[in-house]
FIKOLZA-1660 file (N, C-alpha, C; in steps of 0.1 Angstrom, whole numbers, plus 5000, padded with zeros to 4 digits):
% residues 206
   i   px   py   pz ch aa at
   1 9534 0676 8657  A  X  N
   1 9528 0670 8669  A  X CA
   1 9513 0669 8667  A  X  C
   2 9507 0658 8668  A  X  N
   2 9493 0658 8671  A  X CA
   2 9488 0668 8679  A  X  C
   3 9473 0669 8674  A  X  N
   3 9463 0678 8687  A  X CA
   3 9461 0671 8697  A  X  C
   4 9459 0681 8711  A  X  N
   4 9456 0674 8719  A  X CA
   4 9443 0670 8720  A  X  C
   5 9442 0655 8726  A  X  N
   5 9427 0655 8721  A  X CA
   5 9420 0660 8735  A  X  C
   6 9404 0663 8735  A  X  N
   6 9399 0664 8747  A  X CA
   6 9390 0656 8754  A  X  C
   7 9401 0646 8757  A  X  N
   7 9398 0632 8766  A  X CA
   7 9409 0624 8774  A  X  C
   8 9408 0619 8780  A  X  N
   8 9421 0616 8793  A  X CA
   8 9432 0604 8781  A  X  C
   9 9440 0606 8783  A  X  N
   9 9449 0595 8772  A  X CA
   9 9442 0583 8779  A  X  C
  10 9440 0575 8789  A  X  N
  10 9433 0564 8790  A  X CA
  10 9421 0563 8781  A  X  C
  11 9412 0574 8773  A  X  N
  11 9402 0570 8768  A  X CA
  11 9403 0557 8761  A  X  C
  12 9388 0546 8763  A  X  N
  12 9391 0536 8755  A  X CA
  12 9376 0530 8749  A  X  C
  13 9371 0522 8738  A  X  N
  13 9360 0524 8737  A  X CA
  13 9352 0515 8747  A  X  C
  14 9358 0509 8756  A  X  N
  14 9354 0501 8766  A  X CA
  14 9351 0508 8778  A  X  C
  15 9355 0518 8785  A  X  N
  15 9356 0526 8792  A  X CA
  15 9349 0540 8788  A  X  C
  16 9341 0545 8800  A  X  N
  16 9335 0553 8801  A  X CA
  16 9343 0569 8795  A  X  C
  17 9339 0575 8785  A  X  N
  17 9347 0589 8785  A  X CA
  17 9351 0602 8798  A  X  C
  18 9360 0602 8798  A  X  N
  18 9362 0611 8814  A  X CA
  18 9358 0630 8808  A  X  C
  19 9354 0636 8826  A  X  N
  19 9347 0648 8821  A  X CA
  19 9353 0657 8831  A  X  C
  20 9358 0667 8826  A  X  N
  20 9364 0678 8837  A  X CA
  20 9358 0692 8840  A  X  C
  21 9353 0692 8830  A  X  N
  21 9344 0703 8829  A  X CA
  21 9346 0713 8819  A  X  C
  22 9354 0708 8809  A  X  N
  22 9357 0711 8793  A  X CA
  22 9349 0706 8783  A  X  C
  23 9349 0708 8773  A  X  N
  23 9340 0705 8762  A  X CA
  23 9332 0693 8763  A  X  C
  24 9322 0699 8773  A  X  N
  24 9309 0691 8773  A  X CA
  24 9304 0686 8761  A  X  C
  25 9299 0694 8753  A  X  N
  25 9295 0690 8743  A  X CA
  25 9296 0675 8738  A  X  C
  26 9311 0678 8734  A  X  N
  26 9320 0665 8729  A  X CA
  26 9320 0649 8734  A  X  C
  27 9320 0655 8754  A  X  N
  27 9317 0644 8758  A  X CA
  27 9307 0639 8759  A  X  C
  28 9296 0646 8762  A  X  N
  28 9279 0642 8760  A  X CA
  28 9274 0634 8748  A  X  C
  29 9279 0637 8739  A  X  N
  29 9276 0627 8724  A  X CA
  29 9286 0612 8727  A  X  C
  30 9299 0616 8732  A  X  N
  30 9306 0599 8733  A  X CA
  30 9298 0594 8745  A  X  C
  31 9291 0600 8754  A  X  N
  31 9284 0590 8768  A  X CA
  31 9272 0589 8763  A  X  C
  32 9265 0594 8751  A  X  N
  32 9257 0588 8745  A  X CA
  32 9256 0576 8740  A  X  C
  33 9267 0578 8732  A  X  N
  33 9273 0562 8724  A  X CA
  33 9276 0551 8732  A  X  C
  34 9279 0555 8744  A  X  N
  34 9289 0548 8750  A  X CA
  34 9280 0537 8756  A  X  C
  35 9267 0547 8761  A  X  N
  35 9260 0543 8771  A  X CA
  35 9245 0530 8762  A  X  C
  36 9246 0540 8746  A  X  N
  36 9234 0526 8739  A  X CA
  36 9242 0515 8735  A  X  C
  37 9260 0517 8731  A  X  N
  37 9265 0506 8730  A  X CA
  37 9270 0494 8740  A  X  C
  38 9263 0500 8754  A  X  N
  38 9266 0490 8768  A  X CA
  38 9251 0487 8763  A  X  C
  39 9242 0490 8769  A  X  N
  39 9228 0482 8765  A  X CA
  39 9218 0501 8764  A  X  C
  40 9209 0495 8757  A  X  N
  40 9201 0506 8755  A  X CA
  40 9191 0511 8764  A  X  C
  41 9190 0505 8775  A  X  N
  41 9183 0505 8786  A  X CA
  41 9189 0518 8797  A  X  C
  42 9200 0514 8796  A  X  N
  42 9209 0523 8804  A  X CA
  42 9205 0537 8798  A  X  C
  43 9203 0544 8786  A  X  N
  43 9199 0555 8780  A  X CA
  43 9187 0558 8784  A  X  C
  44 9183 0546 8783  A  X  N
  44 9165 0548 8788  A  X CA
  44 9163 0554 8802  A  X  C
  45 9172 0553 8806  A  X  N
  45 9169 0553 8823  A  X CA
  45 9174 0567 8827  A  X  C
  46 9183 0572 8815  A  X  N
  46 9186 0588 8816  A  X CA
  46 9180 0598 8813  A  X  C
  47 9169 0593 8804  A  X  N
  47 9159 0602 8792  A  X CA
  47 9144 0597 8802  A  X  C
  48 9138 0588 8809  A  X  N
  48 9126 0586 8812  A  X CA
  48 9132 0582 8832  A  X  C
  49 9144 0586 8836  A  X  N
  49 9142 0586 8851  A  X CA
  49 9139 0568 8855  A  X  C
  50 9141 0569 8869  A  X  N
  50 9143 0558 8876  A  X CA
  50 9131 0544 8873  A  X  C
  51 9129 0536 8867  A  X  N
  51 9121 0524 8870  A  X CA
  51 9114 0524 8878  A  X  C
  52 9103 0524 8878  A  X  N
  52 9097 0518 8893  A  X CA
  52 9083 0511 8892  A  X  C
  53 9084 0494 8892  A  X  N
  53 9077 0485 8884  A  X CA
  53 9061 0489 8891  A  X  C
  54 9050 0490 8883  A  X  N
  54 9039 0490 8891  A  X CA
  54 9029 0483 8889  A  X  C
  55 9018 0483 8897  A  X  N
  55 9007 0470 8892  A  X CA
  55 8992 0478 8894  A  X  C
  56 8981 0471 8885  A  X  N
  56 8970 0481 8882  A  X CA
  56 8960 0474 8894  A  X  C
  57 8957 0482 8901  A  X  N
  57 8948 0481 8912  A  X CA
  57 8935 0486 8914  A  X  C
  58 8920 0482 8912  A  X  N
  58 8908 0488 8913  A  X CA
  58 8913 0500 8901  A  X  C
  59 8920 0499 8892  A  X  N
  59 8921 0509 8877  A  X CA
  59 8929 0518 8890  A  X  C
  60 8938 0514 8891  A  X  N
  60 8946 0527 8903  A  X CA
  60 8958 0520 8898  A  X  C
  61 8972 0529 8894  A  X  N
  61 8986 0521 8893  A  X CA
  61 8993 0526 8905  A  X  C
  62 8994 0514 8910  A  X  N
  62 9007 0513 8925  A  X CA
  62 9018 0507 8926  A  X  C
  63 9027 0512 8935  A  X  N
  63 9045 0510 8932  A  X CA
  63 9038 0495 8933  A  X  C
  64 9045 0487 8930  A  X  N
  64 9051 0469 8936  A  X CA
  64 9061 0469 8947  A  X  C
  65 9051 0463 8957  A  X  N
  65 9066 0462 8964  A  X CA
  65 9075 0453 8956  A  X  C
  66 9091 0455 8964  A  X  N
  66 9100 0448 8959  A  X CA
  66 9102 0436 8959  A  X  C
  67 9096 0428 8967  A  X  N
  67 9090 0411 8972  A  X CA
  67 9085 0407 8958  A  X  C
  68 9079 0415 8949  A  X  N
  68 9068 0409 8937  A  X CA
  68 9073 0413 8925  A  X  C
  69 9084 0418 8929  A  X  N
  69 9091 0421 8913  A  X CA
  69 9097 0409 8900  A  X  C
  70 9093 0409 8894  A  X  N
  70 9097 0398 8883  A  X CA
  70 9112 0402 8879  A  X  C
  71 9117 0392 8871  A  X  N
  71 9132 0397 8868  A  X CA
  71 9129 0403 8861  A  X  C
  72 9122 0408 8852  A  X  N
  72 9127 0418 8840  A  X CA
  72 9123 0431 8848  A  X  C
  73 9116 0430 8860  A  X  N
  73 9115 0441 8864  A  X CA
  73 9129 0449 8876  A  X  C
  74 9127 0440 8879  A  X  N
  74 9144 0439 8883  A  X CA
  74 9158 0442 8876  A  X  C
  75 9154 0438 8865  A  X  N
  75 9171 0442 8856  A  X CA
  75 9165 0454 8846  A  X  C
  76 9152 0460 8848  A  X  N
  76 9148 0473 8842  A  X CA
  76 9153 0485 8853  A  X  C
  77 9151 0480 8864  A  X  N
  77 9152 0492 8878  A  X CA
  77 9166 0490 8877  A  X  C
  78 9171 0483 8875  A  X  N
  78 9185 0483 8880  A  X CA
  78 9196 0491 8866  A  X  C
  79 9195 0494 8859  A  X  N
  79 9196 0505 8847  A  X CA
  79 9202 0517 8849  A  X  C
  80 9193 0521 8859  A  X  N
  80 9191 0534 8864  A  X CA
  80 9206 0534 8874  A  X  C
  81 9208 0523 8884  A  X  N
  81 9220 0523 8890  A  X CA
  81 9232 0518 8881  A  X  C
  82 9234 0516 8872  A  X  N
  82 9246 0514 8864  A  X CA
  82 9246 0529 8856  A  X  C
  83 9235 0535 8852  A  X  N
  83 9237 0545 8847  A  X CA
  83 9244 0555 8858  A  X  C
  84 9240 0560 8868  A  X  N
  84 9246 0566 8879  A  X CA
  84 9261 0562 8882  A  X  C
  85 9263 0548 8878  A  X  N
  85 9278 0542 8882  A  X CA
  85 9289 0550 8870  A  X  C
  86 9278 0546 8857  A  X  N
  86 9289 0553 8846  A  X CA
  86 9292 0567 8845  A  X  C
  87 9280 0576 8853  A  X  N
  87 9282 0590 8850  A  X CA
  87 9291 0592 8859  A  X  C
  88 9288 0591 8873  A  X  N
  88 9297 0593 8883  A  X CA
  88 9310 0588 8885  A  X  C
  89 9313 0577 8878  A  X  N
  89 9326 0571 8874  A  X CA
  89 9335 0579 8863  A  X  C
  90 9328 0586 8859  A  X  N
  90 9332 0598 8844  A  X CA
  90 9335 0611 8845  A  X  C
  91 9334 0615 8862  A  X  N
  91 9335 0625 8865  A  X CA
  91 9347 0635 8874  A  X  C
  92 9350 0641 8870  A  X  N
  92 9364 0650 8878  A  X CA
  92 9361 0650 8892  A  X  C
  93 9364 0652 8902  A  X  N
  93 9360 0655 8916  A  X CA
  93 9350 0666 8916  A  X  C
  94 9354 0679 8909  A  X  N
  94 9346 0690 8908  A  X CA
  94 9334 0690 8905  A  X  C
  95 9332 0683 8894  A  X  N
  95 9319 0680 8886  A  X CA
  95 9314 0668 8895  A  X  C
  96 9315 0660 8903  A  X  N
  96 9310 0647 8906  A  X CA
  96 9302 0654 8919  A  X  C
  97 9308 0666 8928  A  X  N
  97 9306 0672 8935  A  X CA
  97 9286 0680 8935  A  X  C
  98 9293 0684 8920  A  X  N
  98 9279 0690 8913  A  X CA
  98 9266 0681 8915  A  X  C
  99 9265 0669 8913  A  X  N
  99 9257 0661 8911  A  X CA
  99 9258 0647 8921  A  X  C
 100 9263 0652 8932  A  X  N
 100 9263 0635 8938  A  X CA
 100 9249 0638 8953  A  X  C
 101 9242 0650 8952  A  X  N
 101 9231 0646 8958  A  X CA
 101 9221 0645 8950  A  X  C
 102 9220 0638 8939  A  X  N
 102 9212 0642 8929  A  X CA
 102 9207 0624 8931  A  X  C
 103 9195 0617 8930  A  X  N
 103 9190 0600 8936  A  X CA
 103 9188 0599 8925  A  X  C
 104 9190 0598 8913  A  X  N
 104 9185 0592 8898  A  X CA
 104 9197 0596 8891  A  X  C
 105 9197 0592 8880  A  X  N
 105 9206 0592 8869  A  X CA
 105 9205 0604 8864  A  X  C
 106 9191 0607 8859  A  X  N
 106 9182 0615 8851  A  X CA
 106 9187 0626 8855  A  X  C
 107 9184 0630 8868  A  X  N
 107 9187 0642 8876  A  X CA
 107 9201 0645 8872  A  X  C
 108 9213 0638 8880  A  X  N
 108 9226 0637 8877  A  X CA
 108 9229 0645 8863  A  X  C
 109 9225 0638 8852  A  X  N
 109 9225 0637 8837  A  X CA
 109 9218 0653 8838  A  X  C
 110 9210 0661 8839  A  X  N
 110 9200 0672 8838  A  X CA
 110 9207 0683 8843  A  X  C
 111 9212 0680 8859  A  X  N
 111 9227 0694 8862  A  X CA
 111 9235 0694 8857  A  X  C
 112 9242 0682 8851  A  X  N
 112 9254 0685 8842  A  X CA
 112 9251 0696 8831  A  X  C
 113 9236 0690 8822  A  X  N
 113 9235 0696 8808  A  X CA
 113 9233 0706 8814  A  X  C
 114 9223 0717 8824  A  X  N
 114 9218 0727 8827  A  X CA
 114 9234 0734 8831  A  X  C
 115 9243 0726 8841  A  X  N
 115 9252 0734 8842  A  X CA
 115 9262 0740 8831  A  X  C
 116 9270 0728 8818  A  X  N
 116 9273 0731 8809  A  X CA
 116 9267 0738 8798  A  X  C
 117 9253 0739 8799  A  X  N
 117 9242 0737 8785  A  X CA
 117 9236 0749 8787  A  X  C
 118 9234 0754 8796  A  X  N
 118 9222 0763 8804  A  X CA
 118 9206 0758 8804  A  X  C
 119 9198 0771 8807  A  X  N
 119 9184 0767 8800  A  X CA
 119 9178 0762 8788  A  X  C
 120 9171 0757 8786  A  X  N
 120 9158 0760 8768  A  X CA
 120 9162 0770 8763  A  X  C
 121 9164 0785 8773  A  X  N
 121 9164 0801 8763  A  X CA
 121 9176 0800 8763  A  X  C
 122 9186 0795 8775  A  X  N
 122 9206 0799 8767  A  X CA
 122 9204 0786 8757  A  X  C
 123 9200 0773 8754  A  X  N
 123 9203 0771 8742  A  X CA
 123 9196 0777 8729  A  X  C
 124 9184 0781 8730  A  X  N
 124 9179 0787 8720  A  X CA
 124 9192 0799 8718  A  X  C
 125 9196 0809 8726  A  X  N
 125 9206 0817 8722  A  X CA
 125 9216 0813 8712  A  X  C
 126 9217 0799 8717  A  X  N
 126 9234 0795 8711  A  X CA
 126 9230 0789 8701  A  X  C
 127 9218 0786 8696  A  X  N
 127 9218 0782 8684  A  X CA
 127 9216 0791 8675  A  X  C
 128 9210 0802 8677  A  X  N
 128 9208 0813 8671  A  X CA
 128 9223 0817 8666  A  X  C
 129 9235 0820 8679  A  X  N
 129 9244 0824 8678  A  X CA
 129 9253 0817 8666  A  X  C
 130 9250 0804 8671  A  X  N
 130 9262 0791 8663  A  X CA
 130 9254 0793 8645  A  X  C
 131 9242 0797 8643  A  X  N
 131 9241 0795 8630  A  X CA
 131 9240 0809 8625  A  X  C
 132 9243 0820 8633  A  X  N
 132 9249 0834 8627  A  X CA
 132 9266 0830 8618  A  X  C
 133 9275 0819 8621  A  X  N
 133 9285 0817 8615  A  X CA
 133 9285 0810 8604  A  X  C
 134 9275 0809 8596  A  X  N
 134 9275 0803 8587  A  X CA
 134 9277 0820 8570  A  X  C
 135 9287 0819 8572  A  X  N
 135 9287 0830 8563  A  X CA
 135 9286 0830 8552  A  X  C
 136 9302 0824 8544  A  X  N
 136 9306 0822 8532  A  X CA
 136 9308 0808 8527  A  X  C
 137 9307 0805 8518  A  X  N
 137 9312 0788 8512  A  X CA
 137 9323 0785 8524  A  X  C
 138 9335 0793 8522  A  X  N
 138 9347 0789 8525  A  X CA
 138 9342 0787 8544  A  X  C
 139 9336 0796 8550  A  X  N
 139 9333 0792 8565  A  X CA
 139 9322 0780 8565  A  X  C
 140 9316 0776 8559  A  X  N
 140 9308 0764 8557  A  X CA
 140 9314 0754 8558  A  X  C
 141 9325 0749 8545  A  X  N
 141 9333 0741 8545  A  X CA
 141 9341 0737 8560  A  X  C
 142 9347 0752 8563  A  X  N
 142 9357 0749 8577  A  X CA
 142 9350 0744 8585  A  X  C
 143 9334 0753 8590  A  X  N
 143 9328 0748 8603  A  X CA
 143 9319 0744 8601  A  X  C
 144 9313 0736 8590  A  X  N
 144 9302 0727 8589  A  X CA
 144 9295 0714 8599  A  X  C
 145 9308 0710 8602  A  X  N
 145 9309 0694 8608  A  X CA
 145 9306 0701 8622  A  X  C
 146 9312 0710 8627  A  X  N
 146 9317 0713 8641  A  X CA
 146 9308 0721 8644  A  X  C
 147 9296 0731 8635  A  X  N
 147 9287 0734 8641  A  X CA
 147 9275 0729 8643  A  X  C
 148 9271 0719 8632  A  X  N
 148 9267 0711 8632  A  X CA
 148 9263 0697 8639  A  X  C
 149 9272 0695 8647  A  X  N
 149 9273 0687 8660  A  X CA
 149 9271 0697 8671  A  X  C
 150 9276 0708 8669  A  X  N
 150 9270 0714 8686  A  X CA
 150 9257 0714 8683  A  X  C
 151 9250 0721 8673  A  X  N
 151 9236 0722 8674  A  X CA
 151 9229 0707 8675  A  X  C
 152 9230 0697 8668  A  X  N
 152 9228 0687 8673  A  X CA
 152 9224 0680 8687  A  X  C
 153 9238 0684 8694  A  X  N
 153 9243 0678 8710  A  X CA
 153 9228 0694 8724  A  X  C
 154 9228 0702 8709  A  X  N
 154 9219 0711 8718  A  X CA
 154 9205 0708 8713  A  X  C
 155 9204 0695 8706  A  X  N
 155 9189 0687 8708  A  X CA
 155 9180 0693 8693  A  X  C
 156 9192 0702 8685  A  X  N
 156 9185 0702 8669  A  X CA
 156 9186 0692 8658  A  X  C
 157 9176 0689 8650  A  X  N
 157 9179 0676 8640  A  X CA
 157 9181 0683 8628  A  X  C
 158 9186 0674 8618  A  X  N
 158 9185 0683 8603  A  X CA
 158 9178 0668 8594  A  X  C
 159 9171 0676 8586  A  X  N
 159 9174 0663 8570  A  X CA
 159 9184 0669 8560  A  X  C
 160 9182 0661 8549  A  X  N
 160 9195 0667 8540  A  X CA
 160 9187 0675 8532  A  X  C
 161 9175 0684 8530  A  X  N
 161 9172 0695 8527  A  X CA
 161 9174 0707 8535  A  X  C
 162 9171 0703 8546  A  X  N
 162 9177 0712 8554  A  X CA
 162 9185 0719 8554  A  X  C
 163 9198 0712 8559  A  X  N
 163 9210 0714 8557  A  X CA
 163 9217 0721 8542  A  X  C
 164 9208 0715 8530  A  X  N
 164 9216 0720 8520  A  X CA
 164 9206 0739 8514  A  X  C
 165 9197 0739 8521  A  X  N
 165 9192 0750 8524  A  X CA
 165 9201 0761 8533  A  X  C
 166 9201 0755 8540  A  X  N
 166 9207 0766 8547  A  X CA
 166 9222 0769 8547  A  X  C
 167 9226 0756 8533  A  X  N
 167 9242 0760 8530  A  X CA
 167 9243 0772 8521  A  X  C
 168 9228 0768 8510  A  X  N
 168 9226 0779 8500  A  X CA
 168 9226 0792 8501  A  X  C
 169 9216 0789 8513  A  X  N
 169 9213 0809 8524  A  X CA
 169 9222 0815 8526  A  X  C
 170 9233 0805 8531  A  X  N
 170 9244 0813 8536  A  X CA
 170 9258 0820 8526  A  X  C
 171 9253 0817 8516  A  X  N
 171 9257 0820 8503  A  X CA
 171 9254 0839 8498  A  X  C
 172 9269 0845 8497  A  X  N
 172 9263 0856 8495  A  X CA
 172 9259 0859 8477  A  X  C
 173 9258 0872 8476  A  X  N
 173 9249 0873 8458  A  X CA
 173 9257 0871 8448  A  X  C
 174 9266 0868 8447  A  X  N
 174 9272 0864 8437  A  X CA
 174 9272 0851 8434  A  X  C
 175 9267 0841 8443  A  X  N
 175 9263 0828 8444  A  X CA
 175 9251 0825 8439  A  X  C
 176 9243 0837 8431  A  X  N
 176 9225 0836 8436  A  X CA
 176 9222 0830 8420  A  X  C
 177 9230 0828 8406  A  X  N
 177 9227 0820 8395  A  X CA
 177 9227 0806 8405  A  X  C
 178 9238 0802 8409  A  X  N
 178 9242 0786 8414  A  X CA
 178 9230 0780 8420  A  X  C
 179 9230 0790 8429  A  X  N
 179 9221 0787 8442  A  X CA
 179 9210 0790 8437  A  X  C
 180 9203 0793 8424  A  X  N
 180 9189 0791 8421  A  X CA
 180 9192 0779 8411  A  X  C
 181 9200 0776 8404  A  X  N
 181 9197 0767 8393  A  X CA
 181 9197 0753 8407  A  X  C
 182 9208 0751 8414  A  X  N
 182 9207 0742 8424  A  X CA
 182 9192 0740 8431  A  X  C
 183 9184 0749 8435  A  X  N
 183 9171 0750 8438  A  X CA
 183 9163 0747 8425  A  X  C
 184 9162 0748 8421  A  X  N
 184 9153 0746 8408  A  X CA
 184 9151 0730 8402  A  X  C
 185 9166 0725 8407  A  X  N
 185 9168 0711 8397  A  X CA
 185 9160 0699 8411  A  X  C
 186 9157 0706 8421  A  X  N
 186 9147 0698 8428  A  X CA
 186 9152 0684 8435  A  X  C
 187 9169 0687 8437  A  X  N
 187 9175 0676 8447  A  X CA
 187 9181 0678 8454  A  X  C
 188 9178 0687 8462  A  X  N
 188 9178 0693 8475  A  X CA
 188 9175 0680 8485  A  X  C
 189 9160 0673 8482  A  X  N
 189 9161 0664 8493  A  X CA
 189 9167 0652 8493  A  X  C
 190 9175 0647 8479  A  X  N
 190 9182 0636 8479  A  X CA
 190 9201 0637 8480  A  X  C
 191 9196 0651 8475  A  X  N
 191 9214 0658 8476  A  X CA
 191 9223 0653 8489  A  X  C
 192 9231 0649 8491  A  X  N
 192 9242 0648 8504  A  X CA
 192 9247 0662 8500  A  X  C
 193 9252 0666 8511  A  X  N
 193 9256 0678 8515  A  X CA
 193 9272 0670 8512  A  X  C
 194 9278 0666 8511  A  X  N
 194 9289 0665 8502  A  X CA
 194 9293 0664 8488  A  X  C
 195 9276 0660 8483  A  X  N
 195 9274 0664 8467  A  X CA
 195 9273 0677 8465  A  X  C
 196 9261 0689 8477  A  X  N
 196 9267 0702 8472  A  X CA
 196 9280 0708 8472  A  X  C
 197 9285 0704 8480  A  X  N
 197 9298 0712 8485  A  X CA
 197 9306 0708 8469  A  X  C
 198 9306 0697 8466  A  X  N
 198 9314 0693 8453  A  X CA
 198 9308 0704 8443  A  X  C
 199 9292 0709 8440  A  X  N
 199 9289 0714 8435  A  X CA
 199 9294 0727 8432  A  X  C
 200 9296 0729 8446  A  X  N
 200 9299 0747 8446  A  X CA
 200 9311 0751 8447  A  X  C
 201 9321 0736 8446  A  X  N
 201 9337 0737 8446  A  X CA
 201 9339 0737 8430  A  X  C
 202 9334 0733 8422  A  X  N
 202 9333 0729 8409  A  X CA
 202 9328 0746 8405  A  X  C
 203 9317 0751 8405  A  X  N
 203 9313 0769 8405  A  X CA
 203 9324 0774 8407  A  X  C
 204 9331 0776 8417  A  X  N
 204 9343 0786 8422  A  X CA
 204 9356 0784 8414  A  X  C
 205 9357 0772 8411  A  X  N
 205 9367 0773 8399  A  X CA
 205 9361 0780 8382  A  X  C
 206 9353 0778 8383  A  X  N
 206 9349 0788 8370  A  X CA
 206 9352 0801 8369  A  X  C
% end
């Protein structure tokens, strides 16, 4: 039997991902996608808050009334309400509850993360936490992909030095000829992290 996945069997890529208050994470990266592949504006309006067209006055910036709005300024403010349509259209009763006195997208978008996500310091915790599992080759391999997207979704980036650094680190001493000649040969930053892993799959049979 297949896994179950964690998304409503209606998921579709045309349709908004549905959220119940389970693996946030998961869903936060598809209403990412979801939302730059409707138009990229809609993201905008989640990350920089509500539109609100203004005009420069005696060097002073003041709202526009709505009478003088041009259309682009019009289909910029209006972003912000399709964004609110998709989140709150994505939402369980429970969770929609959380966030429906919330007048912006932004906001909306901010208690979800804070409620799922915690603070700055609980994510700093869980990244801490999530890259204490990086133990051995063989737990790298398993939870590479999968820790590596949470820390991601919790706003960390990698390059591919990075990453193949801290595959090496997590390498205990019996690994430490490999894991210096691999350092040494100075392609760490061109390496894909699927070329080391071939590397260190190729070591272990020796």
């Amino acid at each position: 039997m297949a896994d179950k996945l964690p998304f409503g069997e209606d998921a579709a890529i045309n349709k908004q991902p549905l959220f119940c208050g389970v693996n946030y994470q998961f869903w936060k990266v598809r209403m990412n996608i979801f939302m730059h592949s409707t138009d990229k504006g809609i993201w905008e309006a989640i990350e920089n808050g509500t539109f609100i067209p203004q005009v420069k006055k005696d060097d002073v910036f003041l709202d526009k009334p709505s009478s003088e709005w041009t259309e682009a300024d019009s289909k910029k403010a209006k972003f912000d309400w399709i964004a609110k349509n998709i989140i709150t259209s994505a939402l369980s009763c429970d969770e929609f509850f959380k966030v429906s006195q919330c007048n912006s997208a932004k906001e909306k978008w901010d208690i979800l993360e804070v409620t799922h996500e915690g603070t700055n310091d609980v994510k700093r915790a869980r990244k801490h936490a999530l890259m204490q599992k990086w133990k051995t080759i063989s737990d790298v391999q398993k939870r590479f992909s999968h820790i590596v997207n949470h820390l991601m979704g919790l706003g960390k980036s990698f390059d591919k030095e990075e990453l193949n650094i801290k595959i090496l680190k997590c390498l205990d001493r019996s690994w430490q000829p490999k894991v210096t000649s691999i350092s040494e040969s100075k392609d760490l930053k061109s390496m894909t992290v699927a070329s080391l892993f071939g590397k260190l799959r190729e070591q272990s049979l020796k």
